[in-house]
DRENZALO-178709 format. One record per residue (C-alpha): residue number from 1; residue in one letter; x, z, y. Coordinates in pm, whole numbers, always signed. Layout:
<nodes>
<NUM, A, <X, Z, Y>>
...
</nodes>
This chain:
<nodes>
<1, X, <+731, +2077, -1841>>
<2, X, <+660, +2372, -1578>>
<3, X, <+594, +2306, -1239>>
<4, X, <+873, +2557, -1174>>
<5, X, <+1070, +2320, -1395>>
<6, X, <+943, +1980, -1228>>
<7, X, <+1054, +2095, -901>>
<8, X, <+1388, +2170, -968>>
<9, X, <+1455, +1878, -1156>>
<10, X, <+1320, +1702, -808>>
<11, X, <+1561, +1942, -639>>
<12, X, <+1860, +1850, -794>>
<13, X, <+1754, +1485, -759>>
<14, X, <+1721, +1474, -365>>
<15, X, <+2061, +1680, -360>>
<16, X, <+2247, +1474, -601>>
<17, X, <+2115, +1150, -536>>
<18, X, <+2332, +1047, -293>>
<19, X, <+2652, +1168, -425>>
<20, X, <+2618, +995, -758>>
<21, X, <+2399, +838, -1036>>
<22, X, <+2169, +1126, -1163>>
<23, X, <+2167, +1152, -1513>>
<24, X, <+1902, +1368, -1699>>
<25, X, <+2148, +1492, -1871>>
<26, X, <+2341, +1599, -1687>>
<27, X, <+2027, +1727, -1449>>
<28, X, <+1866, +1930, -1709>>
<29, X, <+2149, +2178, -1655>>
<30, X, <+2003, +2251, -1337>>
<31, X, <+1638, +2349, -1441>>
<32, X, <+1568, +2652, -1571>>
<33, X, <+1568, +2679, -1998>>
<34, X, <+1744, +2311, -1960>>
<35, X, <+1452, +2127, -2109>>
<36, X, <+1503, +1802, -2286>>
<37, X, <+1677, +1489, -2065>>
<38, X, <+1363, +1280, -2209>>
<39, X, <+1144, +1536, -1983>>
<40, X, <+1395, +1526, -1712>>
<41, X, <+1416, +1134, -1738>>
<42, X, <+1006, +1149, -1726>>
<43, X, <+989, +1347, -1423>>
<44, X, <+1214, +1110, -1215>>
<45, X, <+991, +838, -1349>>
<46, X, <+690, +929, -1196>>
<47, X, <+857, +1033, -891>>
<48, X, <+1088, +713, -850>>
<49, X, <+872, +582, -562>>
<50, X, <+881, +929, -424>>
<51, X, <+1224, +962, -447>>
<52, X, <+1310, +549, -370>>
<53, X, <+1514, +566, -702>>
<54, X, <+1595, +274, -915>>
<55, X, <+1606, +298, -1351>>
<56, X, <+1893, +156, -1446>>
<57, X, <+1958, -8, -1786>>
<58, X, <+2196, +276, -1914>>
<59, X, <+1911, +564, -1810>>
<60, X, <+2051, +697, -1490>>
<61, X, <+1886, +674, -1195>>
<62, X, <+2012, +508, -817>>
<63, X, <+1887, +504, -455>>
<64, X, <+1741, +181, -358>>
<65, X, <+1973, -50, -129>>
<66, X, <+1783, -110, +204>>
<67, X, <+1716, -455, +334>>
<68, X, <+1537, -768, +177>>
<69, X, <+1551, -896, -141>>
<70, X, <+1764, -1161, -239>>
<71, X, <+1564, -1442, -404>>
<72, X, <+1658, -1756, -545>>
<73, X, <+1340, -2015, -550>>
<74, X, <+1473, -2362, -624>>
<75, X, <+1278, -2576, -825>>
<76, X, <+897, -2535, -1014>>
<77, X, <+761, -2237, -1113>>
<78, X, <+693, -2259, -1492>>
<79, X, <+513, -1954, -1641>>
<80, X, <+737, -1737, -1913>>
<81, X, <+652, -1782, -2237>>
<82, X, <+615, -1436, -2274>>
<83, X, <+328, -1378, -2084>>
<84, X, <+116, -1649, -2248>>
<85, X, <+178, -1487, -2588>>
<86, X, <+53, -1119, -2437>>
<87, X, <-263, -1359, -2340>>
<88, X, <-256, -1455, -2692>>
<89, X, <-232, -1104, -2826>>
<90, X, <-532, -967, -2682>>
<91, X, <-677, -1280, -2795>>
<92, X, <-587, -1200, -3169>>
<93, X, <-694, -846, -3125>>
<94, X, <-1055, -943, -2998>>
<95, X, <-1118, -1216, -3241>>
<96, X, <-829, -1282, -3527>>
<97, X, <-575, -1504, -3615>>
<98, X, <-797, -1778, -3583>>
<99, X, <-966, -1693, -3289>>
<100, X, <-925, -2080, -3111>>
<101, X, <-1186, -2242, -3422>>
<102, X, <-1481, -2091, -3538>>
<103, X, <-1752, -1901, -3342>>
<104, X, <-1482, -1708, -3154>>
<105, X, <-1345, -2057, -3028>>
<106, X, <-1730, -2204, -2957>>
<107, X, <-1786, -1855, -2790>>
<108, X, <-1455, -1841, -2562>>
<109, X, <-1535, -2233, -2482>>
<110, X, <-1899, -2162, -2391>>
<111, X, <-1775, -1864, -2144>>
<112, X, <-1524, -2096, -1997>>
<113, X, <-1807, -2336, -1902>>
<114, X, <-2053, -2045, -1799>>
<115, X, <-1734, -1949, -1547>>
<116, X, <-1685, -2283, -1418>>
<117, X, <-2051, -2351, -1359>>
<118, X, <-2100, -2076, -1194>>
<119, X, <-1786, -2082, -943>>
<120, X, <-1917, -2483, -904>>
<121, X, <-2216, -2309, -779>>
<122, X, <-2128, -2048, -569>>
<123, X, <-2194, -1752, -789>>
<124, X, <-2052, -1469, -913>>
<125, X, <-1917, -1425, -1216>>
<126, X, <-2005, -1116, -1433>>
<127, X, <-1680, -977, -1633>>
<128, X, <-1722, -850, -1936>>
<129, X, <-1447, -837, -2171>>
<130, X, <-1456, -1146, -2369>>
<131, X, <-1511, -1317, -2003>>
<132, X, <-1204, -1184, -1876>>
<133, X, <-1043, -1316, -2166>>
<134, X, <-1195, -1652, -2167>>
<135, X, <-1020, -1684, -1780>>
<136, X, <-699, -1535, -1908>>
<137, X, <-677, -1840, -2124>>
<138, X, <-815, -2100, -1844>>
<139, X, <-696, -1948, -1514>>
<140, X, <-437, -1713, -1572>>
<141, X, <-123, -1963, -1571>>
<142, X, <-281, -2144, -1279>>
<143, X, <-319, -1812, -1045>>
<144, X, <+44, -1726, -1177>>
<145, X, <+219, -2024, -1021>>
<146, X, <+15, -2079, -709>>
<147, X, <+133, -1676, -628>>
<148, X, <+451, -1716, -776>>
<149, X, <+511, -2020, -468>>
<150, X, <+322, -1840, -176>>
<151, X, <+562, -1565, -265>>
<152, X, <+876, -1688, -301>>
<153, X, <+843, -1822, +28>>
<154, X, <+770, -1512, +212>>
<155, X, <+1101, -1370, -21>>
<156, X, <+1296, -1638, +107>>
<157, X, <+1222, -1561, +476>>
<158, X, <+1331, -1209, +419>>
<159, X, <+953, -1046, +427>>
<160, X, <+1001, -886, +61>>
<161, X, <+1144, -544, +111>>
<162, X, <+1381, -396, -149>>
<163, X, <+1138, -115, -166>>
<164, X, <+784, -283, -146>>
<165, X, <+423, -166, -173>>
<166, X, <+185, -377, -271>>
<167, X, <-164, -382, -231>>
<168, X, <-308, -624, -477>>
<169, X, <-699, -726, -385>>
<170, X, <-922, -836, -669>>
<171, X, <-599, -875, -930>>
<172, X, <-838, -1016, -1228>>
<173, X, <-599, -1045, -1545>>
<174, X, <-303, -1072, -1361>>
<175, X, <-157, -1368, -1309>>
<176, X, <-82, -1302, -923>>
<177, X, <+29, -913, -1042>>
<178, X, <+311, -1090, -1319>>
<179, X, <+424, -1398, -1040>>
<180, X, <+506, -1087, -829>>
<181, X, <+678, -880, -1110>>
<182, X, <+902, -1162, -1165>>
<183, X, <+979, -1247, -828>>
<184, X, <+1172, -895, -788>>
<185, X, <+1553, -877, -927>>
<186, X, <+1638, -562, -1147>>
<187, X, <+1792, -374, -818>>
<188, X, <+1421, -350, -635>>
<189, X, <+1184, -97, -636>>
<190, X, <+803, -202, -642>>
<191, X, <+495, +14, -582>>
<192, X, <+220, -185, -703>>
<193, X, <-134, -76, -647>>
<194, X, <-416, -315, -781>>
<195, X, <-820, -319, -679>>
<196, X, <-976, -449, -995>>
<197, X, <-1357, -359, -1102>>
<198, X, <-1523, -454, -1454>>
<199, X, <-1328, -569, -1751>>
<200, X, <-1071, -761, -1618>>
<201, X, <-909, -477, -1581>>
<202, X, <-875, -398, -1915>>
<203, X, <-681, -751, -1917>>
<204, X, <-444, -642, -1654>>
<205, X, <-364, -331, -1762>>
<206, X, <-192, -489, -2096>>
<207, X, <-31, -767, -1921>>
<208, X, <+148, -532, -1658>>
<209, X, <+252, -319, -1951>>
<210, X, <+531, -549, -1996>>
<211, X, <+617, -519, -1612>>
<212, X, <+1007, -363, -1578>>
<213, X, <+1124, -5, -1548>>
<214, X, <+1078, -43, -1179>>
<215, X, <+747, -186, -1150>>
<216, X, <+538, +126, -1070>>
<217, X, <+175, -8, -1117>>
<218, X, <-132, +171, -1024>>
<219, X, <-487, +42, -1079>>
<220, X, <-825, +138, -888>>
<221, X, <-1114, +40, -1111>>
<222, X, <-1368, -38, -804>>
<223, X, <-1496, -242, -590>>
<224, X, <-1257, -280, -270>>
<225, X, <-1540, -183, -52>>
<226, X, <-1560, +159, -204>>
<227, X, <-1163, +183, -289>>
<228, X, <-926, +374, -54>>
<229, X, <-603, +248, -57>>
<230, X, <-326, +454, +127>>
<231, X, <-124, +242, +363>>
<232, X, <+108, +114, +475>>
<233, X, <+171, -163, +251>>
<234, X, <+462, -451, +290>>
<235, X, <+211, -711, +117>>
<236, X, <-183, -719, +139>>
<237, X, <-238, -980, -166>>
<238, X, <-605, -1137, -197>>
<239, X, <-586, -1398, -450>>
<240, X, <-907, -1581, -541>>
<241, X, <-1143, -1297, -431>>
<242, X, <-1236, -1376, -70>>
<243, X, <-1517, -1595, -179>>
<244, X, <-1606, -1322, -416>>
<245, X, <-1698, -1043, -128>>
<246, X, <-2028, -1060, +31>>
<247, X, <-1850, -1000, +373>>
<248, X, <-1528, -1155, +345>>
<249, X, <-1385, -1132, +717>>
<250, X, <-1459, -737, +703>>
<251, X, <-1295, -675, +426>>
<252, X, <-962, -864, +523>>
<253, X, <-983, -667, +861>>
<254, X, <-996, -340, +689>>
<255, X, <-729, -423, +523>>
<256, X, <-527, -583, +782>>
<257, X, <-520, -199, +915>>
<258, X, <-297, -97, +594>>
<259, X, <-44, -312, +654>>
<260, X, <+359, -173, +751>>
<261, X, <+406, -337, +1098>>
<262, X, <+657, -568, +937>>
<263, X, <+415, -618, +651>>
<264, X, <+235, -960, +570>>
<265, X, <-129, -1074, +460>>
<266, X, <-154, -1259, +154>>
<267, X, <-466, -1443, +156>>
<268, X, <-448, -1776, -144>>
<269, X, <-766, -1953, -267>>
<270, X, <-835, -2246, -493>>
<271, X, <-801, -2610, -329>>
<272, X, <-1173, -2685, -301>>
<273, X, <-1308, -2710, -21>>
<274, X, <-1550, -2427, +20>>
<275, X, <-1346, -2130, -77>>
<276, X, <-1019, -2300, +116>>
<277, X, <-1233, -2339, +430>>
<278, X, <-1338, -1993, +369>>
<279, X, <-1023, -1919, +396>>
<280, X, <-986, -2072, +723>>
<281, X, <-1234, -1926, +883>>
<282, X, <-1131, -1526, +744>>
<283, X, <-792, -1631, +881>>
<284, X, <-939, -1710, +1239>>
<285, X, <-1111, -1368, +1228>>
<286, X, <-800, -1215, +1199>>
<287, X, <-660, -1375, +1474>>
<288, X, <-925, -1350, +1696>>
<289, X, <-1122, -1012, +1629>>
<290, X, <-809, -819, +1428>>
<291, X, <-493, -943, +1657>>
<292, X, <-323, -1104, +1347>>
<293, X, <-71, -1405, +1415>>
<294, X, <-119, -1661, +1171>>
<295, X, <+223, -1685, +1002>>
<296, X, <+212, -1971, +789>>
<297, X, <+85, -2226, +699>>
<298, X, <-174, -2333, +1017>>
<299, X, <+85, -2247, +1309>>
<300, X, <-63, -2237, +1669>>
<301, X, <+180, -2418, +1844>>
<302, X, <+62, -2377, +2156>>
<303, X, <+20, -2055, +2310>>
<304, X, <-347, -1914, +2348>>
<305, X, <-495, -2225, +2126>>
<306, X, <-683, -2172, +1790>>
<307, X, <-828, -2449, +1615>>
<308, X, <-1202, -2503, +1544>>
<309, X, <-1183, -2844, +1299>>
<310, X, <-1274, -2776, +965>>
<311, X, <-923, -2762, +800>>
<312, X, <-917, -2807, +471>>
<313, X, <-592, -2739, +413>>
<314, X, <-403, -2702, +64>>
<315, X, <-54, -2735, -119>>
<316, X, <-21, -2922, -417>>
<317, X, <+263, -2855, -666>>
<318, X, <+368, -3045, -1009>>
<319, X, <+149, -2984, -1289>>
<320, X, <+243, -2697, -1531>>
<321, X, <+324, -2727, -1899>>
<322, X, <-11, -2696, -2104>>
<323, X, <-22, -2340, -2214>>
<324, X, <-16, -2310, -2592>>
<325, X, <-358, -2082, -2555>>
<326, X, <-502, -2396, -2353>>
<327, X, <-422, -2597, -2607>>
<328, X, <-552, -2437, -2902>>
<329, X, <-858, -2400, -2787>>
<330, X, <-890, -2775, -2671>>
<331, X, <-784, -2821, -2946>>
<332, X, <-1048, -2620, -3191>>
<333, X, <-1334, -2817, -2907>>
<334, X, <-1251, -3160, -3002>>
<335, X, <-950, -3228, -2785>>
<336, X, <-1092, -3333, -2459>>
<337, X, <-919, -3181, -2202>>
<338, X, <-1202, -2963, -2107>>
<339, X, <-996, -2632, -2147>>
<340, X, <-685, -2771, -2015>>
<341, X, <-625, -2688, -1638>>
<342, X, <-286, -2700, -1530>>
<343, X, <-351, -2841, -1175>>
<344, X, <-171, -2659, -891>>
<345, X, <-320, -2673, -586>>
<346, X, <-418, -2386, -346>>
<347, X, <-490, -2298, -27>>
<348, X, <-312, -2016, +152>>
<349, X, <-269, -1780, +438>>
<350, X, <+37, -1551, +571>>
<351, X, <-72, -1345, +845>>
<352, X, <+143, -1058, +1054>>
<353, X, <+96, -813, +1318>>
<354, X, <+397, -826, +1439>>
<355, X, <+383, -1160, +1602>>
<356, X, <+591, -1339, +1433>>
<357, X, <+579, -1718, +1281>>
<358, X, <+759, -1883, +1012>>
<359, X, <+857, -2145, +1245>>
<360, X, <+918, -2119, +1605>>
<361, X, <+766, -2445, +1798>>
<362, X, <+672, -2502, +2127>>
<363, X, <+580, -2819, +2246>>
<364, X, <+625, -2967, +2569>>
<365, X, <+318, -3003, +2764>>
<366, X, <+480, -3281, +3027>>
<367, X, <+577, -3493, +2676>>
<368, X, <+337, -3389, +2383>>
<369, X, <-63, -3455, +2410>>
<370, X, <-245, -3144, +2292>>
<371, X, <-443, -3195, +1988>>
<372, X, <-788, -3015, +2216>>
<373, X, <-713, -3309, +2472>>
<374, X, <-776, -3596, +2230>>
<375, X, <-1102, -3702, +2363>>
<376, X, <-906, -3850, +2624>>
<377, X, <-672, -4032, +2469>>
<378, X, <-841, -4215, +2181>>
<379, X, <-705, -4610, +2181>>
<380, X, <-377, -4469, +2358>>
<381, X, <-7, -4450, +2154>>
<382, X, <+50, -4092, +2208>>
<383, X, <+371, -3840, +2150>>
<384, X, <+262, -3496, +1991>>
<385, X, <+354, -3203, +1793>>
<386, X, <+153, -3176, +1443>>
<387, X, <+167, -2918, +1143>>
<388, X, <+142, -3106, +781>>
<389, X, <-108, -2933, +610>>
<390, X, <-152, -3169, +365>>
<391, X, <+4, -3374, +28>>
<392, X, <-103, -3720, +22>>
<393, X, <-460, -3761, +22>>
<394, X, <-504, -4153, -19>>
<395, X, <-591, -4027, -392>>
<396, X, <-932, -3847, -258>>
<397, X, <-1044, -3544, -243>>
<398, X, <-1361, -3587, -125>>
<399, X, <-1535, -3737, +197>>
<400, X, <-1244, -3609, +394>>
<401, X, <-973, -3767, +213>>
<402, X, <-1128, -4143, +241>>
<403, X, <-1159, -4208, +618>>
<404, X, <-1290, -4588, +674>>
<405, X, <-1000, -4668, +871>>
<406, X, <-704, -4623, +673>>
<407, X, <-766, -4869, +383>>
<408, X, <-595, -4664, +82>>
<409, X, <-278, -4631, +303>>
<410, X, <-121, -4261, +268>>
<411, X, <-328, -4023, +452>>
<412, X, <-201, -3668, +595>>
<413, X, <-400, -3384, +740>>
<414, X, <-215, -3291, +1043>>
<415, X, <-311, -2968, +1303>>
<416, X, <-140, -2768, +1609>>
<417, X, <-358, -2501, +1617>>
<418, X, <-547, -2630, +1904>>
<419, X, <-760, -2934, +1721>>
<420, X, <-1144, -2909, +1739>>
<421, X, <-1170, -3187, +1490>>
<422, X, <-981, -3260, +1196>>
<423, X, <-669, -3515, +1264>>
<424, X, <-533, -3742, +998>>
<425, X, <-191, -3910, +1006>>
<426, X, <-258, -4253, +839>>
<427, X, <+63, -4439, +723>>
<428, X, <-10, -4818, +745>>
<429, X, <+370, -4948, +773>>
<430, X, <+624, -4765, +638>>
<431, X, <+960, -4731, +753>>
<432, X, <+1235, -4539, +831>>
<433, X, <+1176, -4479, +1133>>
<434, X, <+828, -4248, +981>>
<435, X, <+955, -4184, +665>>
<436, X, <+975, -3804, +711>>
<437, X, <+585, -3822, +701>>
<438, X, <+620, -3890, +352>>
<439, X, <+891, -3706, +303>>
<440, X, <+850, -3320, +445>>
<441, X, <+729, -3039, +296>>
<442, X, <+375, -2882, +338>>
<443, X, <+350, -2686, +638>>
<444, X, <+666, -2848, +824>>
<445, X, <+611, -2912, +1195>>
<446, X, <+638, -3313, +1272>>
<447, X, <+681, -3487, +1558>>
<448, X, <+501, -3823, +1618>>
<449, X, <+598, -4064, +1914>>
<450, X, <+394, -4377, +1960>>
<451, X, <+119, -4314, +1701>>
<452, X, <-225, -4468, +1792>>
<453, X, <-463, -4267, +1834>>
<454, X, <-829, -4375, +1698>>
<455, X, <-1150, -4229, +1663>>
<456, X, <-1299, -4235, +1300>>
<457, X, <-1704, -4232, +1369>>
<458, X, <-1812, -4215, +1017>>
<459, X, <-1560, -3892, +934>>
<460, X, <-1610, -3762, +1206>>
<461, X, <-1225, -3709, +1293>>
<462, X, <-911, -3870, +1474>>
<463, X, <-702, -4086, +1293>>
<464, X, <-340, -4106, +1398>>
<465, X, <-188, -4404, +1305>>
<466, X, <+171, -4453, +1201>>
<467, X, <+310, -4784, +1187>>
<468, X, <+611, -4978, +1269>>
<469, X, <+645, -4886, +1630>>
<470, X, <+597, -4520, +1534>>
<471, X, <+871, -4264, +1519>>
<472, X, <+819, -3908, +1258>>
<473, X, <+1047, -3662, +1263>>
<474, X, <+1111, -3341, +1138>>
<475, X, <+1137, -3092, +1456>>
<476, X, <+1125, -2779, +1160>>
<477, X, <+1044, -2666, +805>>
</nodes>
């Protein structure tokens, strides 16, 4: 099509669009030689996010409603089916039918290991294409859930515009990209722009290919150091790629800068505990150096505080359904497990400019003792205010999860944004009276009357002990 053409098909579209649904069709009979409603339907296509114009199902063409989008997000994510058989696709298409036995399983399972052993070690990982496919089949229903939750939430609050640009950091083989996708009804618009150097990309671009009509995706094959995004964007996503940069904290304050003023930083990373204290500390940057409020999950509940414990801090969802790609090739390696990884746990970050929290908490100073002011109080029963940033850990997780003191009794991580150690909420009689320290979500603000406080010398952290003269309640979530 002309340009003299393409611009009066735009014409008629800004003048028509609010008068009715524009039809190419009907549209072509104001452009000049009426060229085909297939060019005509092409042309609004590529200027839909232009133009805020919605595809609908019979071909015509609709301004975006304004306002949020409204989300349903009961119950566990499970990934679609769908997806996992456009991971096993591309799998076919490298290697064959058969491409789970043989050398093209021993080579996939060999990759998989070189992957882990390398993340285990701090490295990074060198994509080439086999590589990327080799974490489609290990990682990519994993990253898919932990995004799809992290997001739904922020939908939920009524931080997903109807019209949203996205800025997706580091977006590997997609999983984060497709938990987004889905999120969105049919009636919402999304401009999706994805950061994605080496051959993952390759990966990504044939999973998004079965992104809706109104997914508008557009991928920058670089490094994010030397891409240039255009702001502003609604979301900043970095999933799993903050560990990845050499300079992690100047990279999320660049992009902090491209945020809408109503927009929100993304920031998940696997449960571990180097790359989710990482996390911790880009997210104290941000507050500190960039402005940013911390949104969720870490709240500062009292004005001016930020914490300086360690804080590892992660969610921990119900295991997924074992992929069918996951289990093949288990399968074709002898059925160990090995290849299986359907763990959800992650570690995230939401952080505005705007100032504003998911949950509004202030404690009283004349009632609640300050987290910063333990030191003082250690043998005392205590009242405060505490975040739960943790599932239970009485199961382990490492040296932080098996304090001396608390004897295999449930064990919480609990902050409020003011600790300079790590507290732990250890249940040793429960009732219910305390039952809602069992009981609340992740990231719900608790409050604790009569807990003993203790110091833990060989953790190196407070214990606050919850037993049966100790009162938990739920002040928000």
């Amino acid at each position: 099509m002309r340009d003299a053409q393409r611009q009066a098909v735009l014409d008629a579209a800004r003048y028509l669009r609010e008068v009715r649904p524009l039809d190419p069709a009907e549209l072509q009979d104001y452009v000049p030689d009426r060229p085909h409603p297939a060019a005509v339907r092409q042309v609004l296509r590529e200027n839909a996010v232009a133009l805020s114009l919605l595809e609908r199902r019979d071909g015509t063409f609709v301004p975006v409603d304004p306002g949020a989008v409204d989300v349903a997000v009961d119950g566990d994510v499970a990934v679609p089916t769908g997806h996992l058989e456009r991971v096993e696709d591309l799998l076919v298409a490298e290697f064959g039918p058969e491409w789970a036995t043989g050398e093209s399983g021993d080579e996939l399972r060999e990759r998989i290991r070189a992957i882990k052993e390398r993340y285990l070690a701090g490295a990074a990982v060198d994509y080439d294409y086999r590589t990327a496919l080799g974490y489609a089949v290990y990682h990519f229903a994993q990253s898919y859930a932990s995004a799809r939750y992290v997001l739904a939430d922020l939908a939920a609050a009524g931080h997903l515009p109807r019209t949203c640009r996205v800025l997706d950091v580091g977006a590997g083989v997609g999983g984060p990209a497709l938990a987004l996708a889905d999120l969105f009804p049919a009636e919402a618009l999304v401009d999706y722009h994805a950061v994605e150097p080496g051959e993952a990309a390759a990966v990504l671009k044939e999973l998004l290919s079965g992104t809706g009509r109104n997914f508008h995706a557009d991928l920058a094959e670089a490094p994010i150091e030397a891409a240039t995004p255009e702001g502003p964007f609604d979301v900043v996503l970095c999933a799993n790629v903050l560990s990845e940069l050499a300079d992690p904290s100047a990279v999320a304050t660049d992009l902090l800068e491209r945020l809408a003023p109503d927009g929100t930083f993304v920031g998940i990373a696997p449960a571990d505990r180097n790359t989710a204290t990482l996390l911790r500390t880009v997210e104290r940057h941000l507050e500190r150096a960039a402005g940013a409020t911390v949104y969720a999950p870490t709240l500062r509940l009292w004005p001016g505080e930020t914490p300086t414990g360690e804080c590892w801090s992660f969610d921990r969802k119900p295991n997924l359904a074992v992929p069918d790609v996951q289990a093949r090739l288990d399968e074709g390696g002898g059925g160990t497990g090995e290849f299986v990884n359907v763990d959800v746990q992650y570690a995230y970050a939401l952080l505005r400019t705007d100032g504003e929290t998911a949950l509004e908490v202030r404690p009283d100073p004349d009632r609640y003792a300050k987290m910063a002011d333990a030191e003082g109080h250690v043998t005392d029963r205590i009242d405060c205010v505490g975040v739960k940033l943790s599932q239970d850990l009485a199961g382990g997780r490492g040296v932080a999860a098996e304090p001396g003191t608390h004897g295999g009794n449930p064990l919480f991580l609990l902050g409020d944004g003011s600790e300079r150690v790590d507290h732990f909420a250890v249940l040793t009689a429960p009732s219910a009276l305390n039952r809602d320290l069992l009981e609340a979500d992740y990231g719900a603000v608790l409050h604790l009357e009569n807990a003993l406080l203790l110091w833990n010398d060989d953790e190196g952290a407070y214990n606050l002990v919850v037993d049966g003269e100790t009162v938990v309640e739920t002040m928000a979530e």
